[in-house]
Every structure is written in structure tokens, then in C-alpha cells.
C-alpha positions as CSV (number, residue, x, y, z in Angstrom):
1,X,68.1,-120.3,-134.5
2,X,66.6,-122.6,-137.1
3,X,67.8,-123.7,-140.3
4,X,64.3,-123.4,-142.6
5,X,65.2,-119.6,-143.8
6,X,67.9,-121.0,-146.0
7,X,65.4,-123.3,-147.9
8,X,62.4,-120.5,-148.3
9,X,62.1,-119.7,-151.8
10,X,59.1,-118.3,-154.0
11,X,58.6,-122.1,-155.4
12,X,58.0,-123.3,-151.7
13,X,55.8,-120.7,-150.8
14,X,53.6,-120.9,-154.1
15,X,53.7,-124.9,-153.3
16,X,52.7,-123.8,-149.7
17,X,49.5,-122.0,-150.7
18,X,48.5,-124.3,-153.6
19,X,48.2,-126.8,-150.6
20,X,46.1,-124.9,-147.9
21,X,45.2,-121.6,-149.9
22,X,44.6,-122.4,-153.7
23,X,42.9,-119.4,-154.4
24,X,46.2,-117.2,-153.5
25,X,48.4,-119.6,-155.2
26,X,48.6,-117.9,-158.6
27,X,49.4,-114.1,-157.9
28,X,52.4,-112.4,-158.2
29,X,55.0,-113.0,-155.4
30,X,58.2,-111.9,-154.5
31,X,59.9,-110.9,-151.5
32,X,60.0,-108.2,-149.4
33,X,62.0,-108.4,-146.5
34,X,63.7,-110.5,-144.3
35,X,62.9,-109.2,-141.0
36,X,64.4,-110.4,-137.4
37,X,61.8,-113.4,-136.9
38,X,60.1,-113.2,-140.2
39,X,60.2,-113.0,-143.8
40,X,57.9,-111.3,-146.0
41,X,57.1,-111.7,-149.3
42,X,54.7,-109.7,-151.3
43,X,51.5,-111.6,-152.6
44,X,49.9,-109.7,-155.1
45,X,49.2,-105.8,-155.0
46,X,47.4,-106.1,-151.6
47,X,48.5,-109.0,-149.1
48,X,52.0,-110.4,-147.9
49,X,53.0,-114.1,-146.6
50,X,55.3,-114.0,-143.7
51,X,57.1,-116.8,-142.5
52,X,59.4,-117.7,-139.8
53,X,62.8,-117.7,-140.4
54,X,65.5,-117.0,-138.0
55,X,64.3,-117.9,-134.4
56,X,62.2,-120.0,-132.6
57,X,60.3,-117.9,-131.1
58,X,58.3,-116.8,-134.3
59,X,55.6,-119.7,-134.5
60,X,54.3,-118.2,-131.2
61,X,54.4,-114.7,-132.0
62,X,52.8,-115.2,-135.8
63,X,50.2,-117.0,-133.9
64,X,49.4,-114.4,-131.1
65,X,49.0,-112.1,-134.4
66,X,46.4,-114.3,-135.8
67,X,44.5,-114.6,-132.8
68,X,44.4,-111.2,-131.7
69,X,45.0,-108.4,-134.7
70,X,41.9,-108.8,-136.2
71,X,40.0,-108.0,-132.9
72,X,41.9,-105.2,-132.4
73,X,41.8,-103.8,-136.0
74,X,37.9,-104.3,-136.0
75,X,37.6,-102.6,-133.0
76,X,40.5,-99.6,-132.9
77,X,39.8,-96.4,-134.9
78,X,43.2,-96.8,-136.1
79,X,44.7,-93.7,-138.3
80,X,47.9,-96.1,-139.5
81,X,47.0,-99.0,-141.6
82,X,48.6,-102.6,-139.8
83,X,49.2,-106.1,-141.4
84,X,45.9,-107.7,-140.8
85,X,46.5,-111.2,-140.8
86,X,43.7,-113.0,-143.0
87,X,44.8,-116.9,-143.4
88,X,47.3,-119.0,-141.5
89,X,48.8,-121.7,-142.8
90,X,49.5,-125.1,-140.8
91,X,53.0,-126.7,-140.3
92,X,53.3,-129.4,-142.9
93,X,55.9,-131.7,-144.5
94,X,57.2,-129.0,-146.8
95,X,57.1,-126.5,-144.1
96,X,56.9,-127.7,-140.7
97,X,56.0,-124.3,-139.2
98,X,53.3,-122.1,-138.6
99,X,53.1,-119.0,-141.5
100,X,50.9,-116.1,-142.2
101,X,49.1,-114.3,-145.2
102,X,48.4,-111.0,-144.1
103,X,47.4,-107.6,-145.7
104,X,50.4,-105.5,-147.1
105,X,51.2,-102.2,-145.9
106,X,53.1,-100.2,-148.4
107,X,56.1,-97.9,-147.5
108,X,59.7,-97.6,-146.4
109,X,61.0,-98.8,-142.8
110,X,62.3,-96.2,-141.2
111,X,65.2,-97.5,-140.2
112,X,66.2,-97.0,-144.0
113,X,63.8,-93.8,-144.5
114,X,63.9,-91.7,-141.4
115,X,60.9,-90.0,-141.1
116,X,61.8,-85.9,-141.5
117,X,58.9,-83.7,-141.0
118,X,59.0,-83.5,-137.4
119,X,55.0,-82.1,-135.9
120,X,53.7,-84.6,-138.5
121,X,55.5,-87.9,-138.1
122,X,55.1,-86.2,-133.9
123,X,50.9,-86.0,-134.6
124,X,50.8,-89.3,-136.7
125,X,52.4,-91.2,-133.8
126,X,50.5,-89.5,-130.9
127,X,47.1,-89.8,-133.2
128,X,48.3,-93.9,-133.7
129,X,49.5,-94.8,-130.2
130,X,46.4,-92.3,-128.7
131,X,43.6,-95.1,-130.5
132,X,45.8,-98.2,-129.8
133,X,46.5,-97.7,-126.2
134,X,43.2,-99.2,-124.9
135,X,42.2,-101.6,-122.3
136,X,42.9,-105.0,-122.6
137,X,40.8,-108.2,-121.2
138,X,42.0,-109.9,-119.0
139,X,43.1,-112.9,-120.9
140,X,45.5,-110.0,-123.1
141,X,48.8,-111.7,-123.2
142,X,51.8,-110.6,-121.5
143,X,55.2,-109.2,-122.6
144,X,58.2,-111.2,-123.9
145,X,60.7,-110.0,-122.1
146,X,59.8,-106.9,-121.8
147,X,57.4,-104.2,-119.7
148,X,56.8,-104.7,-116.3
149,X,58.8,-103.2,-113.3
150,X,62.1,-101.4,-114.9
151,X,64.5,-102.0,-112.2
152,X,64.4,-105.7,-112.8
153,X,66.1,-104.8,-116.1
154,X,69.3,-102.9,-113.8
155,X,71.3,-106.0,-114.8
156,X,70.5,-105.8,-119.0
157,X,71.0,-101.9,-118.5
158,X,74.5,-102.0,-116.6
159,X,76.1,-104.7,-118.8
160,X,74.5,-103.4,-122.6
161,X,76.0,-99.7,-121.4
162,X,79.3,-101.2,-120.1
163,X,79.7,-102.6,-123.5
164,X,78.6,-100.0,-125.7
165,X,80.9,-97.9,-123.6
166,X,84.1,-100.3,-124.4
167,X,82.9,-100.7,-128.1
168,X,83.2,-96.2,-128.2
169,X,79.5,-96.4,-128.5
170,X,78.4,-94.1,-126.0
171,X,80.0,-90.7,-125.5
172,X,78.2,-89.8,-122.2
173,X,77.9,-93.0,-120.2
174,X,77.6,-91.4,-116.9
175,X,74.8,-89.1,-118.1
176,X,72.8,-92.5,-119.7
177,X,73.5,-93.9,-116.3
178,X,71.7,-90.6,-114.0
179,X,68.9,-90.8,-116.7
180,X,68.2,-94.7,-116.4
181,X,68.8,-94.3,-112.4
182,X,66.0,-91.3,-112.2
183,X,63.6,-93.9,-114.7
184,X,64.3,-97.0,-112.4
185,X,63.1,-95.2,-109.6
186,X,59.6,-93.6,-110.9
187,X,56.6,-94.8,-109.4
188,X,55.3,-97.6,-111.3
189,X,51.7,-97.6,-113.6
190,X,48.9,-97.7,-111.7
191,X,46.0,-97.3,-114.1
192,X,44.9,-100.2,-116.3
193,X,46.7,-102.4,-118.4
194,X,47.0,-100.9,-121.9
195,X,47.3,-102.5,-125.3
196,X,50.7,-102.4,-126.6
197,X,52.6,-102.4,-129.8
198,X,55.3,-103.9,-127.5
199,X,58.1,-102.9,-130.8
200,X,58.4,-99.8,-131.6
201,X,61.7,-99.9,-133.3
202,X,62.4,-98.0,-136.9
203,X,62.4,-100.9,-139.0
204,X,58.8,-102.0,-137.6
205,X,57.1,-98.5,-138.5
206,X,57.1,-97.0,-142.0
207,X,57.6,-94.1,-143.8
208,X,56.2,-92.6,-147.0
209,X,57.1,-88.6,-147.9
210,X,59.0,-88.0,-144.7
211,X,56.5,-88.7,-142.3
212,X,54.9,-92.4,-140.7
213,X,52.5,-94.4,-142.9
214,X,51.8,-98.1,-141.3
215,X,53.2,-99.5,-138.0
216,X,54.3,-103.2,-138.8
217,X,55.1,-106.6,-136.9
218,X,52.7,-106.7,-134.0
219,X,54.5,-110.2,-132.9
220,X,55.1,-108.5,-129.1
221,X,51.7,-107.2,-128.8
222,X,50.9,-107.2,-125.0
223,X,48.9,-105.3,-122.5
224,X,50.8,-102.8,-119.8
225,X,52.3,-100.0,-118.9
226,X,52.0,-97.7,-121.8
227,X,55.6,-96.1,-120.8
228,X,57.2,-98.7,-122.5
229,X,55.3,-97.4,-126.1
230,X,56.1,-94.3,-125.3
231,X,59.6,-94.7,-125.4
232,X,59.2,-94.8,-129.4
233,X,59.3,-91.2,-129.2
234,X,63.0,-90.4,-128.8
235,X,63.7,-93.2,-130.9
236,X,61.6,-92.9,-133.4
237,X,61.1,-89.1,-134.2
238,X,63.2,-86.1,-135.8
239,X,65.1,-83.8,-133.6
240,X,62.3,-81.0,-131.7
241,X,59.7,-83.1,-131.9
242,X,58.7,-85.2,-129.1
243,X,57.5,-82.1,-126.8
244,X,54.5,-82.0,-130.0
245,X,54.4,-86.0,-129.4
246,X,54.0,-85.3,-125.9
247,X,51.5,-82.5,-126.2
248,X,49.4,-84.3,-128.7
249,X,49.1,-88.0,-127.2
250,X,46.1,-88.2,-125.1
251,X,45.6,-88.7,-122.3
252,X,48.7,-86.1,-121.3
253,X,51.8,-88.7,-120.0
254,X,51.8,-87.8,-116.5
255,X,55.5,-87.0,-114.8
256,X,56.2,-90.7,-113.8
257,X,54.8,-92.4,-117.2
258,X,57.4,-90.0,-118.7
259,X,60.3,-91.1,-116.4
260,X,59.4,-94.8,-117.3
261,X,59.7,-93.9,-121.1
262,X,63.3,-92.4,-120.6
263,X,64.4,-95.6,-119.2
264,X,62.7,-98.0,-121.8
265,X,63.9,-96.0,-124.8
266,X,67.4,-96.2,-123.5
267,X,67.4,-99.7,-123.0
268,X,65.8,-99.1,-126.2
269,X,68.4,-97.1,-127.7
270,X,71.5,-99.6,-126.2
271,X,70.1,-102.7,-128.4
272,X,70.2,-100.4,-131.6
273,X,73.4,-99.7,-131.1
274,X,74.9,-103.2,-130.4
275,X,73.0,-104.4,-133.3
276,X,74.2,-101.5,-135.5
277,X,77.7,-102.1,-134.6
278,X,77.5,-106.1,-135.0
279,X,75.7,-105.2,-138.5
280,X,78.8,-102.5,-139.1
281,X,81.3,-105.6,-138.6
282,X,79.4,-107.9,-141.0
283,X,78.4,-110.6,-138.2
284,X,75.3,-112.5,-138.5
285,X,72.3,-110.8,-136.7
286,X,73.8,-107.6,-137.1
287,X,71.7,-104.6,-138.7
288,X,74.0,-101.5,-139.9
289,X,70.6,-99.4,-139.7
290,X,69.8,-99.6,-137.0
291,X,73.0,-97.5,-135.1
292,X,72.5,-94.1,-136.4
293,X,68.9,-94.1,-134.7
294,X,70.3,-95.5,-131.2
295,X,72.7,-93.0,-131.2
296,X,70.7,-90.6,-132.1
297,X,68.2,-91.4,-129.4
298,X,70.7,-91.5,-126.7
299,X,71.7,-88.0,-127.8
300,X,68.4,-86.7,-127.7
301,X,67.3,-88.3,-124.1
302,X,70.7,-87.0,-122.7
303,X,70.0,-83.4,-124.2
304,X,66.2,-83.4,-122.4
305,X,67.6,-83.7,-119.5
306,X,70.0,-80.7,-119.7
307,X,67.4,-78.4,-121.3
């Protein structure tokens, strides 16, 4: 964790871009949210300035954004608008990290607005992840923590659902536990590696009149196994919709890509919840938000099984 959050105010940030972006300097700024690595302030009606904040991780990820989301929204037919990063600003005395200006994407995360028309936010995400799930060069980067082979994650999985479990988190542990077992054991991808949001959680995809209207925070952009985007299905849409999702993503998931999903959007599903329940008891890090759709998820996975 680093200390600069506490000292980020509009004065630094306008003192920020009078020194590397004067021609920005004078619009209207204030903030907009203070995301998990990140915050974002509103510049103007039409771009945002996002800064690191909490962890130490963010330089790296802001920068990976800069580097690569141009490309990739110059060259994607993409039916959501992103945050298009279209300056970076240098570590400096006043702020000795890296920062971004990016385009803003209007809307509501969904972690706070739920999307709830279920065969449109369904067709929005298959139609999104469907023109974003492309082959990556070689040189694509790969994931933080995250994607490859899931039964290296047996370990996370075991301890995260012994705890939820002992916190009353989880009502069916032994049917989270067949589900992730089955998942762990589904042949592995074999086609090429895919470009990936890598992030799929509620508050990094936004809402507008019930249904999705901009995927946000492409700091864990890698190339893989699209499984692990997949998995944003069961956590991210309304009850009866992710056969649609299914049906409408293209190509069709086969019955392995599927299995992998299940087990990424528990692991998934297990984070929400600790972070919900941390959030719930006022502790720093904690996200009350973000429980009701873990919970949620886990119910729904559980209940696909049994049907």
C-alpha cells in the first residue's frame, strides 16, 4: 500500500497537468471514483485522469493500458465504448508516479446498478467479449495472477471457501467444492491465446437503463484462455440469462471452455464475497457491494448444475 492517495486533491491534479498537459489544465474537474488501484476524476465532459492510489502495482498496470488500449481500440469493432487512454503523465516531484488521462465512459458500475434486463445486458456482453476475444501477438503480456492452468489455484480455492464457510458465507460449501473439482479437471485451452479483459468484476463494467454500457479498467489486460472472461457471466448477469450469453457469444464455448468458466467465476465469486463482508464490517479494503453479486453468483453456478 502507498501513502499518495491521502494527498490527491483536485489542486494537485490541475498543478499536475499545468506541468505536462497545459492545454487540459483549465477544464472542469472533479472526482469520480476511487477505484481498487486507481482514482478517477472527471476532466471535462469527455476525458478522466486516473491516478494511482492504493497499491503498488498500479504504475505497471496504468502503463500496460497506455501501451496497449489504443491498438486494441483502433483495431477491435468494439460495441462498448472503453477508457482510451490519450496522455500519460510522468512521475515528478509533486507526484512521483505514473498517471493517466483517458476518455470517460459515462454510466453506473454495476456493482451499485445491477444490470436488469436479462437477453440484453446477455447480447451486450456476448456481442462485447465476441469482438474483444482476438488473437494476441506474441509479445501480448501475461496475467497477474491469474489464467493459466486452474488447478494451480486448488490452494486459493480451498482456503477462500474454508473461510467464507466459517464467516456463514456460503450455504452449500460442499456443492462449490464438486463444481470447482469438475472445473479443475477440464481439459485445458488449446486454441490460441486470446485477448482478455482479465476483470470482469461489477464495478469494472457499467450500466445505463438496466442493461451494460462501457467495460472499464483494462489494468489486467492479458492474452489466454478465454474461460477465464467467460466466467463474467454468472457473475455479472441477471438470473436466466447466461444460457442467451452462451448461445450468443461466438464462437459457441465448447464443453471444457465452459467447465473452466465455472471454476474461474467461483474463485471469482469467493473474492466478492470476502471483500463484501470485510466492506460490511467497515475494514479498510472492504467493498459492501460487492457481496450481494458473489453470492448471487455462487447461487446461480450451484443451481446450473442441478438443472
Amino acid at each position: 500500500m502507498t501513502v499518495t492517495g491521502t494527498d490527491i486533491t483536485a489542486e494537485l491534479i490541475r498543478d499536475l497537468l499545468r506541468e505536462q498537459h497545459p492545454d487540459l489544465a483549465e477544464r472542469p474537474l472533479k472526482l469520480g471514483a476511487l477505484g481498487w488501484d486507481n482514482q478517477v476524476w472527471r476532466l471535462g465532459d469527455d476525458l478522466a485522469v486516473r491516478l494511482p492510489w492504493a497499491t503498488e502495482s498500479a504504475d505497471a498496470l496504468l502503463r500496460k493500458e497506455h501501451a496497449w488500449l489504443p491498438l486494441l481500440a483502433g483495431g477491435l469493432p468494439l460495441p462498448l465504448p472503453i477508457p482510451v487512454p490519450q496522455r500519460i503523465g510522468e512521475p515528478s516531484d509533486r507526484f512521483p508516479r505514473p498517471w493517466l488521462v483517458t476518455t470517460w465512459v459515462p454510466g453506473e458500475p454495476a456493482d451499485r446498478a445491477p444490470a436488469t434486463h436479462p437477453d440484453e445486458a446477455a447480447d451486450t456482453l456476448a456481442a462485447f467479449l465476441t469482438a474483444f476475444h482476438r488473437p494476441a501477438p506474441e509479445r501480448a503480456p501475461a496475467g497477474r495472477d491469474r489464467g493459466g492452468r486452474l488447478a494451480d489455484f486448488a490452494e486459493t480455492f480451498t482456503g477462500s471457501l474454508a473461510r467464507a464457510t466459517e464467516l456463514g458465507l456460503v450455504q452449500n460449501p460442499g456443492a462449490v467444492r464438486a463444481l470447482w473439482e469438475d472445473a479443475a479437471a477440464a481439459p485445458g485451452w488449446t486454441g490460441p491465446r486470446l485477448w482478455l479483459h482479465g476483470d470482469l468484476h461489477p464495478a469494472n463494467i457499467l450500466t445505463l437503463d438496466g442493461t451494460f454500457c462501457g467495460v472499464i479498467d483494462f489494468g489486467d489486460l492479458f492474452a489466454g484462455d478465454p474461460a477465464f472472461d467467460l466466467a463474467a457471466a454468472w457473475i455479472l448477469l441477471p438470473d436466466g440469462a447466461v444460457d442467451r450469453f452462451h448461445a450468443a457469444y461466438l464462437p459457441a464455448p465448447d464443453p471444457a471452455t465452459l467447465r473452466r468458466a465455472r471454476g474461474w467465476a467461483i474463485l471469482r465469486a469467493l473474492a466478492g464475497l470476502h471483500i463484501g463482508h470485510a466492506g460490511d464490517e467497515g475494514r479498510p479494503g472492504g467493498k459492501p457491494t460487492w457481496g450481494p453479486p458473489g453470492r448471487a453468483s455462487l447461487r446461480r453456478l450451484t443451481e446450473s448444475v442441478r438443472s
